[in-house]
N, C-alpha and C positions, 0 to 999 in steps of 0.2 A: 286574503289572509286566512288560513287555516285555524281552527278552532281547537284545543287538545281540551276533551273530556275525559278527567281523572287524577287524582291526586298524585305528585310525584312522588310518595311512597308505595307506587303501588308500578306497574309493568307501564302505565304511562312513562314513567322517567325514560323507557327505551325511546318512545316516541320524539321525548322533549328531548333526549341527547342527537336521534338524528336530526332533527329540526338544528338543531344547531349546528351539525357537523354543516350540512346545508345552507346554513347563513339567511336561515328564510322568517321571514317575519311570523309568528303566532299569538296567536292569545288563549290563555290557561282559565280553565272553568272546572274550579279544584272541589270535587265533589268526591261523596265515599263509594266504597262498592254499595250495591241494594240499595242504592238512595233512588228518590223518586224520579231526579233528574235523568240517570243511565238506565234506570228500568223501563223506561218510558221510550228508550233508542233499542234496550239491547235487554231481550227477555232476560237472559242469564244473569244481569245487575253486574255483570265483569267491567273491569276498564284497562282500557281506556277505550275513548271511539274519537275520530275523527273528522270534524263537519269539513266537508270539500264543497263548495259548490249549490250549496241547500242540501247535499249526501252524504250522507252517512257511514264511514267505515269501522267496522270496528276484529277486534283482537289485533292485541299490538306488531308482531311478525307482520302480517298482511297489512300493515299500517303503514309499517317503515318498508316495505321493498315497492309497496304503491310509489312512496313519496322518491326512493332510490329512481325507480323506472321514471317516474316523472319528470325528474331532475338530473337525468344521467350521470349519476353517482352513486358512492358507497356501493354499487354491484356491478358485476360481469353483465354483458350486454345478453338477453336472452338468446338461448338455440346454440350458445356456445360450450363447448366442454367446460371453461373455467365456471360459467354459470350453473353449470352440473354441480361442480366440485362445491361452488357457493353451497348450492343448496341441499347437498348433501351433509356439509357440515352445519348448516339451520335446523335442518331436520332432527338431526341428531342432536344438537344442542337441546332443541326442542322436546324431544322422547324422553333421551334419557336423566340428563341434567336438571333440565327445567321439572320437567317431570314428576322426578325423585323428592325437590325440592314443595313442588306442590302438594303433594301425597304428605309429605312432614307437616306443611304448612294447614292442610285442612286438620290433620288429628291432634294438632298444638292449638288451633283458634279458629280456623274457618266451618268448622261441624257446629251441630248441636253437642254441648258437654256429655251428653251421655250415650253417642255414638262414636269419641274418641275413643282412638285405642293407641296412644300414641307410644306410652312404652312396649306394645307388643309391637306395634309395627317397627319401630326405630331399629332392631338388627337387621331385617330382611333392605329396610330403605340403607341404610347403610353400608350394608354387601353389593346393592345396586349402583350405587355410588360410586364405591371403590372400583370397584368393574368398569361402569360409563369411564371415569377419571382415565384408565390404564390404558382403555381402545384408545382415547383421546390423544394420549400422552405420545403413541405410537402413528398416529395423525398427523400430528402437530410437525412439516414441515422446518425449513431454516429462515423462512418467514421474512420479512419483518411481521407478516399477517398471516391471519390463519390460510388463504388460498397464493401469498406472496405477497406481490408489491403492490395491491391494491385493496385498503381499508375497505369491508363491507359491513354491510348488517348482519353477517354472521359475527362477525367480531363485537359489533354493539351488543349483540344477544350473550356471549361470551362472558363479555367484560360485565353484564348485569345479570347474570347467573351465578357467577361467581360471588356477588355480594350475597345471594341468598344463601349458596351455599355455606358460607359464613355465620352468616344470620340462623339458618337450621342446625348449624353445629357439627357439620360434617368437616372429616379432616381436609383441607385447603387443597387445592392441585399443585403439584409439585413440577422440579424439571423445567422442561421447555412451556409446557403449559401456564406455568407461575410464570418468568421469564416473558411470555406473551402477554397474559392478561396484565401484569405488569405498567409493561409498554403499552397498552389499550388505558392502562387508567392516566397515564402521562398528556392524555391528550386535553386539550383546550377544553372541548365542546364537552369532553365527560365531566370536567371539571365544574364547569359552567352550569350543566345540568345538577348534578351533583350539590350544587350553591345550592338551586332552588328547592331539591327535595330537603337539605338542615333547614330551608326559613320554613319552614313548613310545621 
């Protein structure tokens, strides 16, 4: 049984939603960032990690395509084009979206109060945004999924980038990209996840 270290308000929930999409048994050890339990696995105090085995994985992306490869799902099989295309739209989900949304996130609550600078930064983050959004928008395939007919973890990253997005207050993706993340939040396993971060 796999271990998930991190509360699902926090980049854990990508985790707990592939575990789910997966159907795979876990158990949740709901601790905060900088607590002494994650500091003690993962200098940075970040979460989520994931115990495999008596080992240790951690940052959530290299979480979820571990547990994809493991389980020959949610991804294109390595050394293949599609798996290109996978992780090209990871990456970039990763840069510029997730990115953007973290950069809000430290100067609204993750800094010390007197190293924010959250209204100077919030125009530059939000020209960034709009930007990332538009490459995207012109990305984004006839789908049903961001690389076709096969749900990946770019799409889990997708579909939980978009809540922050929200949560930071940046204007929503529109078009096909709304229309996709959309159909990403229709599913079971986001739902299911989703449950446990409200009991939370």
């Amino acid at each position: 049984m796999y271990t998930v270290i991190g509360s699902p308000n926090t980049r854990a929930l990508r985790v707990l939603w592939a575990l789910e999409e997966l159907d795979l048994p876990y158990e949740l050890l709901d601790v905060s960032p900088q607590s002494a339990e994650i500091l003690a696995i993962n200098p940075s105090g970040k979460l989520p990690a994931l115990k495999v085995d008596g080992e240790v994985i951690i940052d959530s992306v290299a979480i979820m395509q571990f547990l994809a490869d493991k389980h020959g799902a949610l991804t294109h099989p390595a050394g293949t084009l599609a798996r290109a295309r996978q992780d090209s739209f990871t990456q970039f989900i990763c840069d510029e979206l997730d990115g953007a949304c973290w950069a809000m996130a430290k100067h609204s609550f993750v800094m010390p109060k007197e190293l924010r600078q959250k209204e100077a930064v919030r125009p530059a983050l939000i020209w960034d945004m709009q930007r990332a959004l538009k490459s995207l928008e012109a990305r984004v395939g006839d789908g049903p999924w961001l690389t076709g007919a096969t749900f990946t973890v770019a799409d889990i990253l997708l579909g939980h980038c978009a809540n922050w997005i929200s949560l930071c207050g940046f204007e929503p993706p529109q078009g096909k990209t709304a229309a996709l993340i959309a159909r990403i939040k229709e599913r079971p396993a986001y739902i299911r996840a989703q449950a446990l971060r409200q009991a939370n």
